[in-house]
C-alpha positions as CSV (number, residue, x, y, z in Angstrom):
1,X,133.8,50.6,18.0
2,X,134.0,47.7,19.5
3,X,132.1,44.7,20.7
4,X,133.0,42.9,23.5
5,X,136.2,40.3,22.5
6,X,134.9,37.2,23.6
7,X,132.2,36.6,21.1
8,X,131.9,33.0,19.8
9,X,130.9,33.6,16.1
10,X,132.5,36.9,15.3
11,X,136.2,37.8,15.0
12,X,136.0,40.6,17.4
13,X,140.0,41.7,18.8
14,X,141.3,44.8,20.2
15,X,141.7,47.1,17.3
16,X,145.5,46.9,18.6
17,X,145.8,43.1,18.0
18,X,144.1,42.3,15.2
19,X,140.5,41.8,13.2
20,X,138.2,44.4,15.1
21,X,134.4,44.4,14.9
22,X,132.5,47.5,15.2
23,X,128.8,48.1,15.9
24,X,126.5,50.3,13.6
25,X,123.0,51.2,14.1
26,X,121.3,51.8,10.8
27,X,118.0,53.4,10.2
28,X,116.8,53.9,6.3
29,X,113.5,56.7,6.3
30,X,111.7,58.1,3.6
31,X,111.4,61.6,2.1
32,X,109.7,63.8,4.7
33,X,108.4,65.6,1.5
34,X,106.9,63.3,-1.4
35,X,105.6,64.5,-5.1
36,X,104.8,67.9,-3.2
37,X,103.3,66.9,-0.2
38,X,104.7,66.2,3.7
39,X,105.0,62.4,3.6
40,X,103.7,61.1,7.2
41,X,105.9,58.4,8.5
42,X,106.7,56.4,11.9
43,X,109.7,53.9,12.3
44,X,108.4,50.9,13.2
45,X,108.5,50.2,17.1
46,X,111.6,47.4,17.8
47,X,112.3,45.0,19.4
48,X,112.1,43.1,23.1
49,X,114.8,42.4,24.7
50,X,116.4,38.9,24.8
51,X,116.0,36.5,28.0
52,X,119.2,36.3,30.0
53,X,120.3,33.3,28.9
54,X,119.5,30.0,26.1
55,X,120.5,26.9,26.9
56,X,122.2,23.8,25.0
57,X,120.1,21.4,23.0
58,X,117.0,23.4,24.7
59,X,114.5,25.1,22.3
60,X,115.0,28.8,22.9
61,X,112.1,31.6,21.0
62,X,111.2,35.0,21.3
63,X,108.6,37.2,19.9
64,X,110.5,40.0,17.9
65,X,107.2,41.4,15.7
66,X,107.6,45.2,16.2
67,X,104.7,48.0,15.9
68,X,103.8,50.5,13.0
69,X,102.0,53.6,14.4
70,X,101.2,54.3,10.9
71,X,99.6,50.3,10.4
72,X,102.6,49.9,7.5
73,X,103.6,45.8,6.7
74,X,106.8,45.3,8.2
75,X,109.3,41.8,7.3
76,X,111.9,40.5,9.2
77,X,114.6,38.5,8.0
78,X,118.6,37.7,9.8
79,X,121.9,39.3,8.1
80,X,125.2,39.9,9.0
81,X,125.9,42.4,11.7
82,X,127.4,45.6,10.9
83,X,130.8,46.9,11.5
84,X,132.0,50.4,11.5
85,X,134.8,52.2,9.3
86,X,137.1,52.9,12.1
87,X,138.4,50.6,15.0
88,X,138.2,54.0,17.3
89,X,136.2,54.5,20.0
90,X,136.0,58.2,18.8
91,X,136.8,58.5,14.9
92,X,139.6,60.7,14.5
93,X,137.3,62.8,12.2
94,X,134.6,62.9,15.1
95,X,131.9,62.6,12.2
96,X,130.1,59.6,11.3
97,X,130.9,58.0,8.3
98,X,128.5,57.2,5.9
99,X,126.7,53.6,4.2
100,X,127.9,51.6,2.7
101,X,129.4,49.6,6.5
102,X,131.4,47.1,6.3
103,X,130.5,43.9,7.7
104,X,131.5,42.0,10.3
105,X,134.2,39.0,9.6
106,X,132.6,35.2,11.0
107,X,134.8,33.2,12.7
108,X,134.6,29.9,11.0
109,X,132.7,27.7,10.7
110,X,129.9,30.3,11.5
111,X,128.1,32.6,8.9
112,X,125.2,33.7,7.5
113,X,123.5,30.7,7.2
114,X,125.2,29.2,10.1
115,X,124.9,31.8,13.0
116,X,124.8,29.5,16.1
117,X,125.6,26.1,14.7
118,X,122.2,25.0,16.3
119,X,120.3,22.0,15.5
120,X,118.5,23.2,14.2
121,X,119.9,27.2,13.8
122,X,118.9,30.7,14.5
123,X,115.9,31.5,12.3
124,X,113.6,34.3,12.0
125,X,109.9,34.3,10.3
126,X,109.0,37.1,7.9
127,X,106.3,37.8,11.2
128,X,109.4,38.2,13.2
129,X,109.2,34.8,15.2
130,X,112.8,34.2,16.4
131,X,114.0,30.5,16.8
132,X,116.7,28.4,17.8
133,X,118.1,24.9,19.3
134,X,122.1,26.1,20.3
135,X,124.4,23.1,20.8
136,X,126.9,24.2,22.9
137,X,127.7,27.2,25.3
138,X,129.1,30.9,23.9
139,X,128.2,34.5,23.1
140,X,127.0,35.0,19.7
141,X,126.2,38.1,18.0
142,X,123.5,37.9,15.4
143,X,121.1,40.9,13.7
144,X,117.8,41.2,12.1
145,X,116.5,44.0,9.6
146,X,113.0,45.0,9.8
147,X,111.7,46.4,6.3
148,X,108.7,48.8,6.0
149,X,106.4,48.6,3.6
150,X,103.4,50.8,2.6
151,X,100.8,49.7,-0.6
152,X,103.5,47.0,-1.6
153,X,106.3,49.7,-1.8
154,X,109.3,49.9,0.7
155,X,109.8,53.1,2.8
156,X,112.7,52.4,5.1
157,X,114.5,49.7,6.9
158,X,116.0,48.9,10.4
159,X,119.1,46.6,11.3
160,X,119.5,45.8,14.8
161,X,122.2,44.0,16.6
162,X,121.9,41.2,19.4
163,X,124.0,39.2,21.5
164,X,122.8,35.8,22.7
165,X,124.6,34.4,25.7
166,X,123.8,30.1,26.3
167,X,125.1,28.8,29.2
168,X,124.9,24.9,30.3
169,X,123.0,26.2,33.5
170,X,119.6,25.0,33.2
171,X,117.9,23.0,35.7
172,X,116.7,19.4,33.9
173,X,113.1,20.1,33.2
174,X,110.6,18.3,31.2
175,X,108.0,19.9,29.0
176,X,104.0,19.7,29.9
177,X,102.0,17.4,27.8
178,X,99.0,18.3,26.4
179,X,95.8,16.5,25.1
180,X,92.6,16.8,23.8
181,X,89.2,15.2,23.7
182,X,86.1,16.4,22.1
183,X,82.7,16.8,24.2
184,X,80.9,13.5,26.0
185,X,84.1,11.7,24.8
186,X,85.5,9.0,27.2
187,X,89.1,10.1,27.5
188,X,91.8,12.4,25.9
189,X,93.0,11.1,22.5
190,X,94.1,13.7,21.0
191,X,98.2,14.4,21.9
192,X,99.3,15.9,18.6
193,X,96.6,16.7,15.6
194,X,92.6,17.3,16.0
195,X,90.0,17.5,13.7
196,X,86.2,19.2,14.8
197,X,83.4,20.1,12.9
198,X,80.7,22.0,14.1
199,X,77.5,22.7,12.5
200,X,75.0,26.1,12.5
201,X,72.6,24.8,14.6
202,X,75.0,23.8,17.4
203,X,74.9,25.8,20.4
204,X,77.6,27.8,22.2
205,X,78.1,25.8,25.1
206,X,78.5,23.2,22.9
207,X,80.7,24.4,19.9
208,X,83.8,23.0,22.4
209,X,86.7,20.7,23.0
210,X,88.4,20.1,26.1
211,X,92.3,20.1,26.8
212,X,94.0,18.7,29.7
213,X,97.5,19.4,31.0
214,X,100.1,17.4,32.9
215,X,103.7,17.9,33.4
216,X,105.9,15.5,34.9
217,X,107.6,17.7,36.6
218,X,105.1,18.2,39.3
219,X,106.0,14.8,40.7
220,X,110.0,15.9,41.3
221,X,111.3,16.5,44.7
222,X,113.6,19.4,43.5
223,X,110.0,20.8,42.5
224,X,109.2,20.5,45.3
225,X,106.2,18.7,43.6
226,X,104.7,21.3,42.3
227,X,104.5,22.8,38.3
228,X,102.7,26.4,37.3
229,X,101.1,25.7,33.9
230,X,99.5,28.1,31.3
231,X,97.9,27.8,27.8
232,X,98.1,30.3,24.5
233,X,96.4,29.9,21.6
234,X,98.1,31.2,18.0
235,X,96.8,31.3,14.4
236,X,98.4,28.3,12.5
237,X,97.0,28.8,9.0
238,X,95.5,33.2,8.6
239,X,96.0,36.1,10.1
240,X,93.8,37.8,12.2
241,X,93.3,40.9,14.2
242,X,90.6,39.3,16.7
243,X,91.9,37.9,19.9
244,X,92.5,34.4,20.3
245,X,92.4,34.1,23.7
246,X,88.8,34.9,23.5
247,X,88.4,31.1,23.1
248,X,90.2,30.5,26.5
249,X,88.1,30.1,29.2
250,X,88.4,32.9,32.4
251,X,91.1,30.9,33.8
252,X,93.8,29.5,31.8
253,X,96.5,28.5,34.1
254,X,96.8,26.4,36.9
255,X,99.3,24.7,39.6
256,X,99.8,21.6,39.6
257,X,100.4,19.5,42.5
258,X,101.7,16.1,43.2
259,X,101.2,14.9,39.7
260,X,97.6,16.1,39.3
261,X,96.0,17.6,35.6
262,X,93.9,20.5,34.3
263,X,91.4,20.3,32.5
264,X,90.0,23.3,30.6
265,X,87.6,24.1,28.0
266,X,88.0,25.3,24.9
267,X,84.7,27.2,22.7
268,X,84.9,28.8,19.7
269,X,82.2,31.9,18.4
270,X,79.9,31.0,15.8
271,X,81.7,32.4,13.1
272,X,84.9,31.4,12.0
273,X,88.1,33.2,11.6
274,X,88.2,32.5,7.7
275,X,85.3,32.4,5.5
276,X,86.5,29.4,3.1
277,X,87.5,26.4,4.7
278,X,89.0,25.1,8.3
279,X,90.9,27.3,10.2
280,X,93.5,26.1,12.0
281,X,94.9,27.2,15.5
282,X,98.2,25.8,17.9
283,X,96.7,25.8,21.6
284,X,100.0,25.7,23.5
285,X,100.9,24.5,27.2
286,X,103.7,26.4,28.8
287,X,105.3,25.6,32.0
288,X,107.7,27.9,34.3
289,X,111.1,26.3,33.4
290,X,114.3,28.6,33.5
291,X,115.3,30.4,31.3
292,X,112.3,30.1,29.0
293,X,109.5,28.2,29.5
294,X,109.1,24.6,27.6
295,X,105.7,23.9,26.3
296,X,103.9,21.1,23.9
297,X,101.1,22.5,21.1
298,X,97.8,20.6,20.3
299,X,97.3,21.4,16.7
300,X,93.4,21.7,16.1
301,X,91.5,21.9,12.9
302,X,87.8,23.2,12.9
303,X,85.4,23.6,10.6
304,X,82.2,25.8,11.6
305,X,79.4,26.4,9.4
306,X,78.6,30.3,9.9
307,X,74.8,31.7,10.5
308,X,73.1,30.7,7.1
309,X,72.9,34.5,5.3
310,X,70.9,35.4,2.2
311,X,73.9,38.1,0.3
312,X,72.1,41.7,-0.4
313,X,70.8,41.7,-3.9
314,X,70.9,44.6,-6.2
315,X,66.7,44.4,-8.2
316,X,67.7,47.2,-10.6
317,X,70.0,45.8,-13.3
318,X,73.2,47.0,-14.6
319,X,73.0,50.4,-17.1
320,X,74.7,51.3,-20.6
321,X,73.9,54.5,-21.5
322,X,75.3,57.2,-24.0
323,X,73.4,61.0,-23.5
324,X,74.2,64.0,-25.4
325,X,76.7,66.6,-23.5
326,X,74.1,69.3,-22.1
327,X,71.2,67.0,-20.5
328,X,70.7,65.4,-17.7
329,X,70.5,61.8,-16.5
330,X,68.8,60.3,-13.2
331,X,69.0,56.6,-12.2
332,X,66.8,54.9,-9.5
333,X,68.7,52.0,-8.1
334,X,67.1,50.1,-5.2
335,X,68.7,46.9,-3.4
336,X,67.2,44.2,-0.7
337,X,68.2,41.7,1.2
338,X,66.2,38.5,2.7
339,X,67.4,38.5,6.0
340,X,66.6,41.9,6.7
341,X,70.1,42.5,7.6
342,X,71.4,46.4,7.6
343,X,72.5,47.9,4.4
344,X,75.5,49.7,3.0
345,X,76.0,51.1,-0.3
346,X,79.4,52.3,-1.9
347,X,81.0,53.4,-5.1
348,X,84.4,52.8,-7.7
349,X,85.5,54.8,-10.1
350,X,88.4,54.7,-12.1
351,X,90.4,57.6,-12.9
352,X,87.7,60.1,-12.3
353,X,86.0,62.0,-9.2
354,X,82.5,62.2,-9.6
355,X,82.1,65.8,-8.6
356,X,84.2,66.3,-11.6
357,X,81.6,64.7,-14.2
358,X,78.9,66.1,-12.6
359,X,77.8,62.8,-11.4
360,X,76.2,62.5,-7.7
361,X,74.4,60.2,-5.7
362,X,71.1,61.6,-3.9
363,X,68.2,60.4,-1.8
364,X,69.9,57.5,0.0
365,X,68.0,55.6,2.1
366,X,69.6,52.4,4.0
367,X,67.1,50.5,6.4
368,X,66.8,47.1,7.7
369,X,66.7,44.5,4.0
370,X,66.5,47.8,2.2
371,X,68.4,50.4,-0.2
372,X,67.7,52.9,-2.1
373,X,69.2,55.9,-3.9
374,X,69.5,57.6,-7.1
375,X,72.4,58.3,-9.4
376,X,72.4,61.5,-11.0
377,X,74.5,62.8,-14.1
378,X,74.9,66.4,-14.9
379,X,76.4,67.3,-18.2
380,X,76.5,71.2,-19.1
381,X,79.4,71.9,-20.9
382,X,79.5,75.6,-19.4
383,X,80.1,73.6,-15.8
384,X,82.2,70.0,-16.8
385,X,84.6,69.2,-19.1
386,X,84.3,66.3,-21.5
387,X,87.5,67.0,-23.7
388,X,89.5,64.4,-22.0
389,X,87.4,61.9,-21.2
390,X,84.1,60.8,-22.8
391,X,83.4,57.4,-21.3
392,X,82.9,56.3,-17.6
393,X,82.1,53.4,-15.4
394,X,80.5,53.4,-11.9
395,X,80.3,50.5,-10.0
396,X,77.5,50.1,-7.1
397,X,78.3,47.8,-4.3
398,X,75.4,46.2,-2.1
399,X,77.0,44.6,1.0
400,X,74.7,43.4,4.1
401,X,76.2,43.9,7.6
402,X,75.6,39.8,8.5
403,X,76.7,38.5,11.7
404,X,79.5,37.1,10.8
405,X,80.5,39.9,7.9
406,X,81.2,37.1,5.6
407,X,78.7,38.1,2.8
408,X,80.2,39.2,-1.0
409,X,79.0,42.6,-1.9
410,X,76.8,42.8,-5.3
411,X,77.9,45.3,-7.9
412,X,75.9,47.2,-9.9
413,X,77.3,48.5,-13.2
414,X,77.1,51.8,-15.1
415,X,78.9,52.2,-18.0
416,X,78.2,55.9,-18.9
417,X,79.0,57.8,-22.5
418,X,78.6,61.8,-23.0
């Protein structure tokens, strides 16, 4: 204990005079042993640090997304900052007490669900994209919980405070305007929303739009008449892990000067980010305004039709089998595929190892358009048990490496009884 005593949306007095408001750092971690065996965890990796300042009725943002070592999903969402059990600098105990923390009291009219009174308020995206629009100047304290999940099942959690300071400081800027056009079009029509389709046979030179960027700005005096500008592109309707500034060309900032405009291109690869449907992307145009830059997005829609690709094809068909416990079973299975493309083979099983059966796979060949490779069952009872378990199924998958690895695997079924 304490905070500072002249934040705007907490009660926060000397613990002498009144309502104090501690600060507690809270980390939640999982069993370092699990069902027997060390359980191999990393806190996820938090957060950046605020700008200096926001500013009234200006749109203020910040990236908060931690890192995972361990690649666990983390979620972000805002709750009320925690306060400690004691208003003492040092506890007379001199040992930390433990959860549950109280809370920290609002000052009214703030809470919860009104943090900064913004227009509109402090939100946070379960990606851990920060956002607000303040209305008027102060200090407010706010804090966001990261929770950790690993195959859909929490592991830990971490709260973390901030203070956001606005001030009515910021120099009268306007954003940058952007617009777009698409190839061997007259002008640039596009300011909001854009629609382009782009077919197979279309080349990569041309599978492209173009953008241009002004900002009024660069015709002020107290600009001196001059505006830096640069573009970023984000993912509007997936997720991916490819990077989108790949569509950007070499250069993607400029100055501008005297009221001139950038233009820059824009291509896209020849397979899409999704395999069903449009993708959708938010190419945005940021200036250098204090404290934050302002910027203006050009929502595009495209459509590309991928490399046309023939899926790998299993020729041997599915298996039911029953063989008596002592014999042996062998199974050729052989797979193509039209395009010639590379080959990969894999296997499920359900509740079973197949070492344990006595069942293997042997002779696998994988070349260009072809698989092959045999499934072999071994059943002595002086080597497997069968007492448990009598009935199997093996699934083959048949998956082609295409150029845009879009292609559905074909499954191959064995449904096995000893």
């Amino acid at each position: 204990c304490c905070r500072n005593y002249s934040i705007t949306n907490v009660i926060s007095n000397h613990p002498d005079e009144g309502q104090y408001a501690g600060q507690t750092f809270y980390l939640e971690f999982p069993p370092v042993v699990k069902n027997g065996e060390p359980f191999i965890n990393s806190s996820p990796q938090l957060f950046p640090p605020l700008n200096d300042y926001a500013c009234p009725n200006r749109h203020y943002w910040v990236d908060f997304a931690g890192f995972d070592a361990d690649g666990d999903s983390l979620t972000y969402k805002l709750v009320t900052p925690i306060s400690t059990h004691s208003g003492r600098a040092i506890p007379v105990s001199e040992v930390p007490g433990p959860a549950p923390y109280p809370n920290v009291i609002w000052q009214s009219p703030f809470g919860i669900d009104n943090i900064m009174n913004g227009a509109p308020d402090l939100m946070v995206s379960n990606e851990g994209f920060l956002t607000v629009t303040p209305t008027q100047q102060g200090l407010y304290v706010f804090a966001v919980k990261c929770e950790e999940f690993r195959d859909g099942e929490k592991i830990g959690e971490v709260i973390r405070d901030f203070q956001m300071l606005v001030l009515d400081i910021c120099p009268v800027a306007d954003p940058p305007e952007i617009a777009g056009r698409k190839l061997g079009e007259p002008t640039f029509s596009y300011l909001d929303n854009m629609v382009v389709n782009f077919a197979n046979t279309v080349t990569d030179e041309n599978r492209c739009i173009e953008v241009q960027v002004s900002d009024p700005d660069a015709l002020k005096v107290e600009d001196a008449f001059t505006e830096n500008i640069y573009l970023k592109v984000i993912p509007l309707n997936f997720k991916t892990d490819k990077n989108l500034g790949d569509v950007l060309p070499t250069v993607s900032s400029a100055v501008l000067t005297d009221g001139s405009v950038e233009t820059f291109k824009i291509c896209f690869d020849k397979c899409p980010y999704i395999e069903d449907g449009n993708f959708k992307i938010g190419v945005i145009a940021f200036d250098d305004a204090c404290a934050l830059p302002l910027s203006d997005t050009l929502r595009i829609e495209v459509g590309i039709t991928p490399p046309t690709n023939f899926d790998a094809q299993f020729i041997t068909p599915d298996k039911v089998i029953s063989i008596t416990e002592g014999n042996n079973w062998d199974y050729d299975i052989e797979g193509t595929d039209a395009d010639d493309d590379m080959l990969v083979l894999d296997v499920i099983t359900e509740g079973f190892e197949l070492a344990d059966v006595g069942m293997s796979f042997i002779n696998e060949t994988l070349t260009n358009g072809q698989a092959n490779t045999t499934f072999k069952w071994e059943t002595g009872c002086d080597i497997y048990d069968f007492t448990e378990q009598t009935e199997f199924e093996v699934k083959v998958l048949l998956d082609d490496l295409d150029e845009c690895d879009f292609g559905k695997p074909d499954t191959l079924t064995l449904n096995l009884q000893v």
